[in-house]
C-alpha positions in Angstrom: 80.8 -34.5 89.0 78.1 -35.1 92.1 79.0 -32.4 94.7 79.8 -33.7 98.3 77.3 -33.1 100.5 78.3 -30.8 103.4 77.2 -32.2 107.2 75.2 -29.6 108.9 76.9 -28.7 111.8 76.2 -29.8 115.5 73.9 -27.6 117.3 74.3 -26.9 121.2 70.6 -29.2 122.3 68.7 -29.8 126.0 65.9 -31.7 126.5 62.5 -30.5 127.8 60.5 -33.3 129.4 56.5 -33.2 129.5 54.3 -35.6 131.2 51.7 -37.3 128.2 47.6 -37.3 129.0 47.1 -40.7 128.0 43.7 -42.8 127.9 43.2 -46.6 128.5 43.0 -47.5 124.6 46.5 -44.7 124.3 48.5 -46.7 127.3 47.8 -50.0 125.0 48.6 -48.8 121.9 52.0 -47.1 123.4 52.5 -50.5 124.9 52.2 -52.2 121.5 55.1 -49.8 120.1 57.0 -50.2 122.8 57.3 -54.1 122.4 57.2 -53.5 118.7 60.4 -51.3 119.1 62.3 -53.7 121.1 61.6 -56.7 119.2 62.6 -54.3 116.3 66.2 -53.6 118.0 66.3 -57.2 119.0 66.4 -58.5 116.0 68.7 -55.8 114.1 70.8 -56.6 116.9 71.1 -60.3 116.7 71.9 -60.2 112.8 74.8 -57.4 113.4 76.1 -59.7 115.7 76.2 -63.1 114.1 78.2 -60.8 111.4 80.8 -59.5 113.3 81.7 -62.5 115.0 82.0 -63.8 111.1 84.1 -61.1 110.2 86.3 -61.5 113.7 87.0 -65.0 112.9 88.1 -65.1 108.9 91.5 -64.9 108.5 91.2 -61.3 106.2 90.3 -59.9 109.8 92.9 -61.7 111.3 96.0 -60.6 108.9 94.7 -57.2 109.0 94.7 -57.2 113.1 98.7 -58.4 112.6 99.8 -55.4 110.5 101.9 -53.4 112.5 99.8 -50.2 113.9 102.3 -47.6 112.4 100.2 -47.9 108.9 97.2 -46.9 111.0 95.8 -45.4 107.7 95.9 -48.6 105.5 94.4 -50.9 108.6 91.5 -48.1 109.1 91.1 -49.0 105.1 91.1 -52.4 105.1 88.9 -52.2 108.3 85.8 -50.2 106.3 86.0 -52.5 103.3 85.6 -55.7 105.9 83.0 -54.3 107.3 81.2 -53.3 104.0 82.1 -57.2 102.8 80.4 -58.4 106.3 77.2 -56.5 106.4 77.8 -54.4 108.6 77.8 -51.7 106.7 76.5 -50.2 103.1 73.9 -51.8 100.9 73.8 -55.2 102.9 73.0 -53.2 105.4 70.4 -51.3 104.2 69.0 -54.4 102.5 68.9 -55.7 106.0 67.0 -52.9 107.5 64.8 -52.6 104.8 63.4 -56.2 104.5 62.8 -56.1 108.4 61.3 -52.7 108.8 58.4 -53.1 105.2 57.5 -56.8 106.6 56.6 -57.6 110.9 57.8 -53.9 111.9 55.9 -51.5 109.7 53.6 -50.4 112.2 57.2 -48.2 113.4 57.8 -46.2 110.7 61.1 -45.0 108.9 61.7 -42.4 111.1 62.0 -44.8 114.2 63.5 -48.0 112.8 66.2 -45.7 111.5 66.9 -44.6 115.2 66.7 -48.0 116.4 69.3 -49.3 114.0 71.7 -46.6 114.9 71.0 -47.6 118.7 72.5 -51.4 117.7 75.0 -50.4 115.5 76.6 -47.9 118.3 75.8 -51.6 120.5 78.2 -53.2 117.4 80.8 -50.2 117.7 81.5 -50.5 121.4 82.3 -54.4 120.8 84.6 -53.2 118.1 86.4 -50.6 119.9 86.9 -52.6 123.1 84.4 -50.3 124.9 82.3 -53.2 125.9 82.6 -57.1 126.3 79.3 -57.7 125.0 76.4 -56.6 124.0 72.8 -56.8 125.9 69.2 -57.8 124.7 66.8 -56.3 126.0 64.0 -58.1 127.8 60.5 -58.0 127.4 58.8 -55.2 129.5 61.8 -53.3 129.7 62.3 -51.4 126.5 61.4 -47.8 128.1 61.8 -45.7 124.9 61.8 -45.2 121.5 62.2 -41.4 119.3 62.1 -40.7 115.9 65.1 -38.7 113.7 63.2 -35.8 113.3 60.1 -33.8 114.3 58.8 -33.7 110.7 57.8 -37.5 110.0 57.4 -40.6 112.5 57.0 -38.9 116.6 55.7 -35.1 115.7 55.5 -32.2 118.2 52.6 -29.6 116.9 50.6 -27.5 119.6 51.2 -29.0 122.2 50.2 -32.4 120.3 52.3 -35.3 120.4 50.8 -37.3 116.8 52.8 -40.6 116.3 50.6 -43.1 113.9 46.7 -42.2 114.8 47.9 -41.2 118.1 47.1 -37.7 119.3 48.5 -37.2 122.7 48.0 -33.8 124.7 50.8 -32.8 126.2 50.2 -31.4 129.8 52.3 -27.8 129.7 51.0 -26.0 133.0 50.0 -22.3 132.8 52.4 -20.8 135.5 55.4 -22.9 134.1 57.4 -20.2 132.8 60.6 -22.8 132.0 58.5 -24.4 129.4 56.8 -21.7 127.6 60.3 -20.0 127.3 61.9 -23.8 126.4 59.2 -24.3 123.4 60.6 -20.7 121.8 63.4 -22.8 120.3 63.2 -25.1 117.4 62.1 -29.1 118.1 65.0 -31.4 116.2 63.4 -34.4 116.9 60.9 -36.2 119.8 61.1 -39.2 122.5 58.4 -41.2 123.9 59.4 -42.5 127.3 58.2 -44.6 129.9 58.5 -45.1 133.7 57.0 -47.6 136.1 56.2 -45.0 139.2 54.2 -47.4 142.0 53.7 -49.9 139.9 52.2 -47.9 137.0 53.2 -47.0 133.7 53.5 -43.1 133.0 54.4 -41.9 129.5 55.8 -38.5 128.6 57.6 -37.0 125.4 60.9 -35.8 125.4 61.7 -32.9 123.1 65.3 -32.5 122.1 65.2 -28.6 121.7 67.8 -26.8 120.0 69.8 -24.6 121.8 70.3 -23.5 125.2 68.0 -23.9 127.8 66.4 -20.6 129.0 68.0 -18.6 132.3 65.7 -19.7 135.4 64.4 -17.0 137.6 63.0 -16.6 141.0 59.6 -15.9 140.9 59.4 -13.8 144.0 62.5 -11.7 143.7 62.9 -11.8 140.0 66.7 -12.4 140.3 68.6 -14.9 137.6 68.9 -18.3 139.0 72.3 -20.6 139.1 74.2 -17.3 137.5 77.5 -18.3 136.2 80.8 -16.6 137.6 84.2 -16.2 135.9 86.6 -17.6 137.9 89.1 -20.5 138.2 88.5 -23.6 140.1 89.7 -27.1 141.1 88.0 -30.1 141.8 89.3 -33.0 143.2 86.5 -36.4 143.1 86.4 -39.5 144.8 84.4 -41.8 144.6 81.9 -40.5 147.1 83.6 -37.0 147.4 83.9 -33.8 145.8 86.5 -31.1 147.1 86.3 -27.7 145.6 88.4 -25.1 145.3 88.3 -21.6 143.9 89.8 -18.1 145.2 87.1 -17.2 147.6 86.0 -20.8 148.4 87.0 -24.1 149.4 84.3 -27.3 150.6 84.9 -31.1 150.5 81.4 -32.2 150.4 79.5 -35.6 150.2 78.1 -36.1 146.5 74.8 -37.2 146.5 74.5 -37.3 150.2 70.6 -37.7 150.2 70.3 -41.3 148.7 72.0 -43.1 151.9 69.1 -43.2 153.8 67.2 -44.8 150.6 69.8 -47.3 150.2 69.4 -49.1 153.6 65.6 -49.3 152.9 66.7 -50.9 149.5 68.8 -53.5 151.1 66.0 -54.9 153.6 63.6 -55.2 150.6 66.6 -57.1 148.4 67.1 -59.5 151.2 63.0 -60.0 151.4 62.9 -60.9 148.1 65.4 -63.3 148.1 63.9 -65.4 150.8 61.2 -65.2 149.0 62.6 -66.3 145.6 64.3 -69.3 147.2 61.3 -70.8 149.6 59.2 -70.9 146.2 62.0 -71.9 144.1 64.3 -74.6 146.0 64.7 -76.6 142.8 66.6 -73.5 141.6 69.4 -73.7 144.3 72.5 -76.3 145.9 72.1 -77.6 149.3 75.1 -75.2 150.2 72.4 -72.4 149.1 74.3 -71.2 146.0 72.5 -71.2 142.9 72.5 -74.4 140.5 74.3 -74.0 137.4 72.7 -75.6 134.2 68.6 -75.8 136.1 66.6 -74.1 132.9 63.6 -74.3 134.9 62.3 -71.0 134.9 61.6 -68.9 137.8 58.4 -68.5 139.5 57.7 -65.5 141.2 54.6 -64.9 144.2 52.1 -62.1 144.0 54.1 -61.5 147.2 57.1 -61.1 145.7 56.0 -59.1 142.9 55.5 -56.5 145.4 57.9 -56.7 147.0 60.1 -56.2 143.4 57.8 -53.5 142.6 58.5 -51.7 145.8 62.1 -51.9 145.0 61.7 -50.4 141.9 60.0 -47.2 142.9 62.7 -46.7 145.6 65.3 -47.3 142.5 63.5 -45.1 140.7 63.7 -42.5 143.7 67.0 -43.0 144.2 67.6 -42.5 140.7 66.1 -39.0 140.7 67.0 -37.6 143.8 70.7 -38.4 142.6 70.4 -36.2 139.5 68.8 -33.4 141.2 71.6 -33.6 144.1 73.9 -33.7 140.8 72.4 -30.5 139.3 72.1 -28.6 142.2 75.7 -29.3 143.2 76.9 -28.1 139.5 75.2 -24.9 139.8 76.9 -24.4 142.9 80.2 -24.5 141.3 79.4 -22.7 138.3 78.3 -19.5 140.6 82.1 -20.0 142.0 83.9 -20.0 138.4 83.7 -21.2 134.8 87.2 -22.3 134.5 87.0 -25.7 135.7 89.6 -28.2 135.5 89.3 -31.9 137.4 91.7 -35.1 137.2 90.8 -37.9 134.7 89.8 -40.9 136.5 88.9 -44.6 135.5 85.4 -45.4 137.4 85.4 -48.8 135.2 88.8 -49.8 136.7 88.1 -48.9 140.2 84.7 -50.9 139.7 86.3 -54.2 139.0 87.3 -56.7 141.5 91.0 -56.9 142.8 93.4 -59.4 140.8 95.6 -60.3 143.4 94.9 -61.6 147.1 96.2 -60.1 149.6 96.5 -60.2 153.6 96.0 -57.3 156.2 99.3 -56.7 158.0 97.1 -56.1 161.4 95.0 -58.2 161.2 95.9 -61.4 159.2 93.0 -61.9 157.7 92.5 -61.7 154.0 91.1 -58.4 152.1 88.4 -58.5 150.2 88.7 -58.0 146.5 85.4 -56.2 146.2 86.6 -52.3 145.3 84.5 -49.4 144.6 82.0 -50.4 142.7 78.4 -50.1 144.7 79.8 -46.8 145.5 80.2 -45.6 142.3 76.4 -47.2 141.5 75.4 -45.4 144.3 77.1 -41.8 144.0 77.7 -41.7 140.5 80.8 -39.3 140.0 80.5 -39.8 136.4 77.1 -38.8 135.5 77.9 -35.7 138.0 81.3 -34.8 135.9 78.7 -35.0 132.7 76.2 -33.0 134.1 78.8 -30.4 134.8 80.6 -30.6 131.3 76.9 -30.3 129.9 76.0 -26.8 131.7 79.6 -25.7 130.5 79.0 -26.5 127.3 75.9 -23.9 127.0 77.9 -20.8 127.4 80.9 -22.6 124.9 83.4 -23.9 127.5 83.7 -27.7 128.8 85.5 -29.1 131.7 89.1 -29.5 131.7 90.7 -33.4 132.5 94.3 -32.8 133.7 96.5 -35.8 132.7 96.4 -37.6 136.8 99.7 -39.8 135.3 101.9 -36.6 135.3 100.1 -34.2 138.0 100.5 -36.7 140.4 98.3 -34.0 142.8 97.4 -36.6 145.8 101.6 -36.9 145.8 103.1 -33.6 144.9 104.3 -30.9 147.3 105.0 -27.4 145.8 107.1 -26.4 148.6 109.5 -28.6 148.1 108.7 -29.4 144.5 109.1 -33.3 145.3 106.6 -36.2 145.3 105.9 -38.3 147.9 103.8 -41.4 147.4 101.0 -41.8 150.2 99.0 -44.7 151.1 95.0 -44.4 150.3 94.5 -43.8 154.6 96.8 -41.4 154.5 94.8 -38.5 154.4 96.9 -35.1 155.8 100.2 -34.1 153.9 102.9 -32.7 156.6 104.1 -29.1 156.3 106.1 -29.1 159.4 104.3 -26.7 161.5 101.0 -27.7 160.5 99.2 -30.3 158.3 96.9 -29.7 155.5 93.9 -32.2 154.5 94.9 -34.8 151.0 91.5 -33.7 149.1 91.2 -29.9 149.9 95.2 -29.4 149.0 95.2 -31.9 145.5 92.3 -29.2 144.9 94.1 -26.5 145.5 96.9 -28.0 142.7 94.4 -28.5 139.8 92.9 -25.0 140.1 97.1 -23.9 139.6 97.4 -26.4 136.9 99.2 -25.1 133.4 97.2 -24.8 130.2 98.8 -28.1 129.2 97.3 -29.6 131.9 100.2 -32.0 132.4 102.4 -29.6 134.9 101.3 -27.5 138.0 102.3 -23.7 138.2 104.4 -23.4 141.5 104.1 -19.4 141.1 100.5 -19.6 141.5 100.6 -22.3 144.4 102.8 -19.9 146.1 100.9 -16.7 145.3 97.7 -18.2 146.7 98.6 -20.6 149.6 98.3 -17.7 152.2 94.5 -17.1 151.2 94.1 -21.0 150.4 95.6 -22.2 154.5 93.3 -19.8 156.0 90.1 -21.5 153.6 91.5 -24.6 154.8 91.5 -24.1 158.6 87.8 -22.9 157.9 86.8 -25.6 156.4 88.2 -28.2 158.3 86.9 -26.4 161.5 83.6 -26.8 160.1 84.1 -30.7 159.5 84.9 -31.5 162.7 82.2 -29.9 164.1 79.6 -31.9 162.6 78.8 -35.3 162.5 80.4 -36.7 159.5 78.8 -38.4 157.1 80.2 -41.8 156.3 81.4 -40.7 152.7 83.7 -38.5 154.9 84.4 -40.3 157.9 88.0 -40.9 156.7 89.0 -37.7 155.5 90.0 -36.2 158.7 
């Protein structure tokens, strides 16, 4: 009897990025992977596909699909062995990855095909779970990295040496950079070569996926921890371009990310450059009405002028892209030094991205709304990535966020005086009290901090026991709002 292998269990991991001292012959070589790798991906991605849309359409897939969902067992079964008949997985597969990787694709490695193949497969899972509609190529110039499975073949980390092939790449480690001497204590699982176009250049650096947690930052001059975590419970109740917080000693509604705005008006003016651009050189390309013309497969020519131009919108993109996830970071930090009991409504950012079904008119005005919803705001402030972020830094010291169930809270509608609910419009932002009114955001706060451990039903004890403190945090805060000049994330929240 073979014994079963045991699965080695998941590690807590952080990545430690360093910047790659690359020559001219290096930055062609890495180039050569690069386009390698995603021709590689490509191509493992195109046969998964043509086999799954075999599989979806024979009529073993199709009785299966019919079975009533109660035997959830026996459809999960007939499932695998489909999947094993179709190629997508087993020895088929294998045999697949195999004949690609000895032949055009050697030059890669095991150790990076293998990662690469798991990369398209996850592609193939998120068609099959109805995560995704489809599945994306990617195009040539834009495959921006590529690691290995671990740090003993294929992408190795060894003194400060990245060695990948014949390449031998310093890694620049500065001496005063106390966060990376501590980082490279812990154990390398595996390595990442990335890229990034930063004014128009390429700039490569490794990523190392370290086990672990990442070491405490201090401050150099006072030699005091940095970002120290408190215990402590707390709410948080996000919008799409807001965050209110509330714990027992504080309570903000702040902006998230609100240093990208001024970056996004400068991206606009070179969007609309380019497309003047694009459709004086391209008129061939487009109706007399100005929309584009469907079925024209004449392909695009772009001006050194407009190349530019695209350029320049990329390093703003670029900018934008990592001043929003050091906004993100910072803003984390700040609520893990007010608690580390942390508990925030579940929220679909894919449905609020997606156009409005219906059309409807405005009662004032007559005029028809527009079916555009939230999505360039989510783009833009990404509420997602910052609840991921968060989770992340809570996952270090072995907590994670909590998601209360937003179905049966029902916090934007629910008064614990009266223990009723009372469905609002979206511009309705105060709740009445009688006497006084207390702001929509700060107040559903207030409810998910006294949320039970089901997280499914609020704790009207606690609501009661901490109002007093909570009203006079709330008269604070929205003091301080209206004496500044609001932000147009938060123009409408007073």
């Amino acid at each position: 009897m073979k014994k079963k292998s045991k699965k080695k269990p998941k590690t807590l991991t952080f990545v430690l990025t360093l910047p790659l001292k690359t020559t001219i012959s290096d930055d062609s070589a890495l180039d050569k992977y690069f386009e390698l790798s995603r021709r590689y991906y490509n191509a493992i991605l195109g046969k998964l596909l043509k086999r799954y849309y075999l599989m979806i359409q024979s009529k073993e897939y199709i009785q299966v699909c019919k079975m009533p969902k109660d035997n959830s067992n026996e459809r999960i079964k007939l499932f695998d062995k489909l999947e094993h008949k179709f190629g997508l997985k087993g020895t088929s597969l294998n045999k697949l990855i195999t004949s690609l990787r000895v032949n055009e694709f050697k030059g890669l490695g095991s150790h990076v095909t293998i990662k690469l193949q798991l990369r398209a497969t996850q592609a193939i899972d998120k068609l099959k779970f109805k995560i995704a509609k489809k599945v994306s190529f990617i195009r040539y110039g834009e495959m921006f990295s590529f690691e290995s499975s671990d740090n003993k073949q294929g992408i190795r980390f060894r003194d400060n040496i990245v060695e990948f092939n014949k390449l031998k790449l310093l890694a620049v480690i500065k001496k005063n950079d106390i966060y990376a001497h501590m980082a490279l204590q812990n154990r390398v699982k595996y390595c990442r070569i990335k890229r990034e176009i930063i004014k128009g250049k390429y700039h490569y650096y490794v990523q190392l996926v370290m086990e672990g947690v990442p070491p405490i930052k201090i401050n150099k001059d006072t030699g005091e921890v940095r970002n120290y975590i408190n215990e402590g419970v707390v709410g948080l109740d996000i919008g799409t371009q807001s965050l209110a917080v509330c714990a027992k000693t504080e309570l903000k509604l702040l902006e998230l990310a609100p240093e990208i705005q001024n970056i996004e008006d400068q991206k606009r003016i070179l969007q609309r450059k380019m497309d003047r651009s694009r459709r004086a050189i391209n008129p061939n390309k487009y109706n007399e009405d100005g929309t584009i013309l469907k079925g024209n497969r004449d392909k695009w020519i772009k001006s050194k002028h407009y190349i530019k131009t695209q350029m320049e919108l990329k390093e703003l993109q670029r900018k934008q892209r990592e001043i929003r996830k050091q906004s993100h970071n910072r803003l984390a930090n700040y609520i893990l030094t007010l608690g580390d009991d942390i508990a925030v409504e579940t929220m679909s950012y894919s449905g609020l991205q997606r156009r409005a079904k219906t059309t409807t008119i405005n009662k004032k005005t007559g005029k028809f709304n527009k079916k555009k919803r939230f999505g360039k705001s989510l783009a833009n402030k990404a509420p997602s990535m910052f609840l991921t972020i968060l989770d992340n830094k809570l996952k270090w010291i072995d907590k994670g966020l909590k998601m209360v169930n937003t179905w049966k809270v029902k916090a934007s509608q629910y008064n614990h005086i009266s223990d009723k609910y009372n469905k609002k419009e979206i511009n309705d932002r105060w709740n009445d009290f009688g006497d006084y009114q207390i702001q929509r955001d700060l107040y559903s706060s207030f409810l998910i901090m006294n949320v039970n451990n089901d997280m499914e039903t609020i704790n009207r004890d606690l609501c009661f026991d901490g109002f007093g403190d909570f009203k006079v945090l709330h008269d604070i805060e929205v003091k301080r709002l209206k004496s500044m000049e609001l932000p147009t994330a938060l123009r409408n929240v007073l």
